[in-house]
Structures are given as C-alpha cells and as structure tokens.
C-alpha positions in Angstrom: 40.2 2.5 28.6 43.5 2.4 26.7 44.7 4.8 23.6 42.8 3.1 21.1 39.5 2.9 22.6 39.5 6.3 23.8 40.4 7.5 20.0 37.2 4.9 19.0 34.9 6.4 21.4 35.8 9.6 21.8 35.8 10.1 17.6 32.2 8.2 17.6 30.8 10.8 19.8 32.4 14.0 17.9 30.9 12.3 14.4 27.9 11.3 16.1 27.2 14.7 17.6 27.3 13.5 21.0 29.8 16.3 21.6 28.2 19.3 19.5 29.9 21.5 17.1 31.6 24.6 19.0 31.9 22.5 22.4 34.4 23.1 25.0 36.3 20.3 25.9 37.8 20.1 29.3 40.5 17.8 30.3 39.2 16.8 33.7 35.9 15.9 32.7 37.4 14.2 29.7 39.8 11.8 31.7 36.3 11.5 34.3 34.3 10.4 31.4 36.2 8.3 29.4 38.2 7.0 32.5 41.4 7.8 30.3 44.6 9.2 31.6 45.9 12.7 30.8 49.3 11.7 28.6 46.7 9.1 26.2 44.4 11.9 26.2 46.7 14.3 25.1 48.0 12.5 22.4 45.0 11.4 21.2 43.5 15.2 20.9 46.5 15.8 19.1 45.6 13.0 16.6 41.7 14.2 16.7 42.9 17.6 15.7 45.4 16.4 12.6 41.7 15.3 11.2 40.2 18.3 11.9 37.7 17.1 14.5 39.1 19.6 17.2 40.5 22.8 17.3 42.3 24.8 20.0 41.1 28.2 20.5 43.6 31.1 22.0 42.2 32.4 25.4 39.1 29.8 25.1 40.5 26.3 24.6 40.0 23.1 23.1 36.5 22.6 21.1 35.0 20.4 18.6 35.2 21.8 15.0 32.5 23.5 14.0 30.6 22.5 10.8 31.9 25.9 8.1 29.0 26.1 5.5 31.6 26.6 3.0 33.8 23.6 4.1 30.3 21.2 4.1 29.4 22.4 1.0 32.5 21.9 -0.9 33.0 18.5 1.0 29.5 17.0 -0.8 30.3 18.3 -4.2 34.0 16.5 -4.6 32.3 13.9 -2.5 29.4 13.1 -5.0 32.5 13.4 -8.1 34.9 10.9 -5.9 32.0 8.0 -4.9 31.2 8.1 -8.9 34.6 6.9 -9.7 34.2 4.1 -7.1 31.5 3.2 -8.5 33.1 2.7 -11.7 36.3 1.5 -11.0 34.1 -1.2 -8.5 31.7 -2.2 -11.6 35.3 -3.3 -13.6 37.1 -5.2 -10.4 34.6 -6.1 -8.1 35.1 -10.0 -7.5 32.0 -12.5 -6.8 32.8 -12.8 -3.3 32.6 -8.9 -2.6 29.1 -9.1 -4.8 27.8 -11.8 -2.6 28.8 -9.4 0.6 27.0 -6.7 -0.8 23.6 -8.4 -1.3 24.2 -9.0 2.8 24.5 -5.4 3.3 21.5 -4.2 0.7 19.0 -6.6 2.8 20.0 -5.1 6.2 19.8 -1.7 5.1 16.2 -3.2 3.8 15.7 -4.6 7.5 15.3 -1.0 8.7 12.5 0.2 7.7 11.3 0.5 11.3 13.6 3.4 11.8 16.5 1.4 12.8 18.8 4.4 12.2 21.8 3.5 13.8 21.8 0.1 12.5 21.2 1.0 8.8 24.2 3.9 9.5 26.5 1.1 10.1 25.5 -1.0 7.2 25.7 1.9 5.0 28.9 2.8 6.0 30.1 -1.0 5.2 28.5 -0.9 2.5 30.5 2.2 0.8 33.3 0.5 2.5 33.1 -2.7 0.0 32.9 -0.6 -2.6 36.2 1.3 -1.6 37.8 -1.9 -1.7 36.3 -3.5 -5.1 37.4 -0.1 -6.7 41.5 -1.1 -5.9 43.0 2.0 -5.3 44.1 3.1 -1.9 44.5 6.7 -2.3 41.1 7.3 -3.4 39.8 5.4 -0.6 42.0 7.5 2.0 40.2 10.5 0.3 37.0 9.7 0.1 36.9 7.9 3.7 38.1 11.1 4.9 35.0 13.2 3.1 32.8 10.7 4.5 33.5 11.3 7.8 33.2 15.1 7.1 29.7 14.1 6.0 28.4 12.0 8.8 29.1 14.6 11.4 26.4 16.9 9.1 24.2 14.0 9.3 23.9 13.3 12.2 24.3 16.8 13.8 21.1 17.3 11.5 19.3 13.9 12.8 19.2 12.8 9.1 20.0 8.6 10.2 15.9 9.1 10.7 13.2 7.0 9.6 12.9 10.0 6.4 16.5 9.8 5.4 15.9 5.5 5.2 13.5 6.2 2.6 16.0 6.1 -0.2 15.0 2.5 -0.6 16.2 2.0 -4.0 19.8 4.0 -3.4 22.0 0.9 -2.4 20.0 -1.8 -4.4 20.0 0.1 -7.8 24.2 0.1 -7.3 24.6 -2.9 -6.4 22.6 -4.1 -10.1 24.6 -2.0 -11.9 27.8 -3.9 -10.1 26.3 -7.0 -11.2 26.3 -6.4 -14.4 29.2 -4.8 -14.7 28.4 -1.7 -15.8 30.4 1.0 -15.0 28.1 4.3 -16.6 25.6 2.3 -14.7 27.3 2.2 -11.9 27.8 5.8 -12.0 24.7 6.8 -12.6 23.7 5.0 -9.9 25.7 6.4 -7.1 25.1 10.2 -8.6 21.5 9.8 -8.1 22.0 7.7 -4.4 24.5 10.6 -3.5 22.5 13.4 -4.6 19.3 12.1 -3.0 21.2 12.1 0.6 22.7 15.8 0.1 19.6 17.1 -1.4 18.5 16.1 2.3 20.9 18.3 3.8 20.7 21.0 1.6 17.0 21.7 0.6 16.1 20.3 3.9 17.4 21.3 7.1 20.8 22.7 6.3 21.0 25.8 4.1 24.3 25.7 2.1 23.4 28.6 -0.3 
C-alpha cells in the first residue's frame, strides 16, 4: 500500500468509526494492518493530525480524536449557516449539466430504501459535493468540506447511515427543485430544513449536545 492509499484507508476508517474515538494507535500493528512502512506512516499521521483526526497524548500516545460535545455542537450550527449559502450561491450558477448530475444522485439516494446505508452515504456525500461546485467559490467549499467530515465521524460513530436516518426522503429532492428553478430563498430553505432534519437526529436522538 503506498502514501496515498494508506492516507485513503486509514482516514475512511477514523470517519467511519472503524477506529473508535479515544483509540490507541500503535505503530506495529498499524504498519501489520495496512501493510504500510513506518516513514509513509509517519508522515501520513502527521498529516491525519493537521486535520484533527489524531492526537498525540504525553505518557499515552497516539489516539483518534475524540468527538468534544462542544466542538460537535458548534461544528452543526456554522455547518447548517455554511450549506445555506451553497445552496444559494448553487441556485444562481448551477449549469444544466450539473442539474442533470444531480437528478442521477437524488434517484440513487431514492434506490436505498432497503437500508443501503453505505451506498446512500456515498451518494449523499457527491451529492453535497455538486453543490460545492455549482456554488463557485473555493474557500467555502474548503470550509464546509472540512465540517462535513467533522460531521460524518458523529454519524457514523452514532450508526445514523441506518435505514431511520434514510427516511429523509424528501431532503435531497426538495433542493434539487428549488435549483431547478432557480431559486435561491428556495434553495435555502430547502437545505435548512434537509440539514436540520439530519442534526435533529443527532441531537434529540442519540447524541445529547445540551
């Protein structure tokens, strides 16, 4: 496995909660594991822990960040402010081409209704990634890409990508009408009530942020 698959794999299973909050991380296993060599490894931890994914410990080690109730629940309100504005900024730029790609993603997200969870995590994460990109601007997408991530680990340390957290059926397609007709208070209005549906998961469900 060279740098860049280890940094793939190794992140998937930190965000995925393959490798639980507060776990000690131990170099031997990790090269055994990932069948990675200890310089890569090294520099790749280093990378992991720029993004806040790991943390070294003094007189402990190396663990996987945990997830701060403070941190989570500061990271889903600027969050639900920040995918608003995409969805605005998307509802004035998007292009035809990105619209058609869109419908692709709403009707497999809509193929999951069997509890495909991992599939319909995927398409939902291209899905916010389109809209990234119809929105034009870079730095916001740096920004919000970076809260999403924050947000997936709670997800799926909580086992939200269930057949119960799928049942926001209307979530992506109502956005996407609002995009087609170019709406942008639409489009925001949209995404706030997609967005809150998913944290109100989190918070009133199995995650206590008060």
């Amino acid at each position: 496995m060279n740098r860049d698959e280890f940094y793939t794999a190794f992140k998937h299973d930190i965000i995925t909660s393959k490798l639980k909050p507060g776990e000690l991380l131990k170099e031997k296993q990790i090269m055994q594991d990932y069948g990675i060599g200890r310089l890569p490894m090294r520099e790749i931890m280093v990378r992991l822990q720029q993004e806040n994914l790991i943390e070294t410990i003094p007189r402990m080690g190396t663990v996987v960040t945990r997830l701060d109730i403070k941190h989570m629940r500061d990271v889903v309100e600027l969050r639900l402010e920040l995918e608003c504005v995409v969805a605005k900024l998307a509802a004035e730029r998007i292009t035809d081409e990105q619209l058609g790609k869109l419908r692709e993603l709403v009707e497999k997200i809509h193929s999951c209704a069997d509890g495909k969870s991992d599939a319909a995590a995927a398409w939902d994460a291209q899905f916010h990634q389109l809209l990234y990109e119809a929105a034009g601007n870079a730095e916001l997408t740096r920004v919000v890409n970076d809260l999403l991530q924050t947000m997936m680990r709670l997800w799926y340390y909580l086992e939200l990508w269930d057949k119960d957290f799928l049942s926001d059926a209307d979530g992506a397609p109502n956005i996407l009408k609002a995009l087609e007709k170019r709406d942008p208070d639409l489009a925001q209005k949209a995404m706030r009530v997609h967005i809150n549906y998913s944290v109100s998961r989190a918070v009133t469900g199995k995650f206590d942020l008060a």
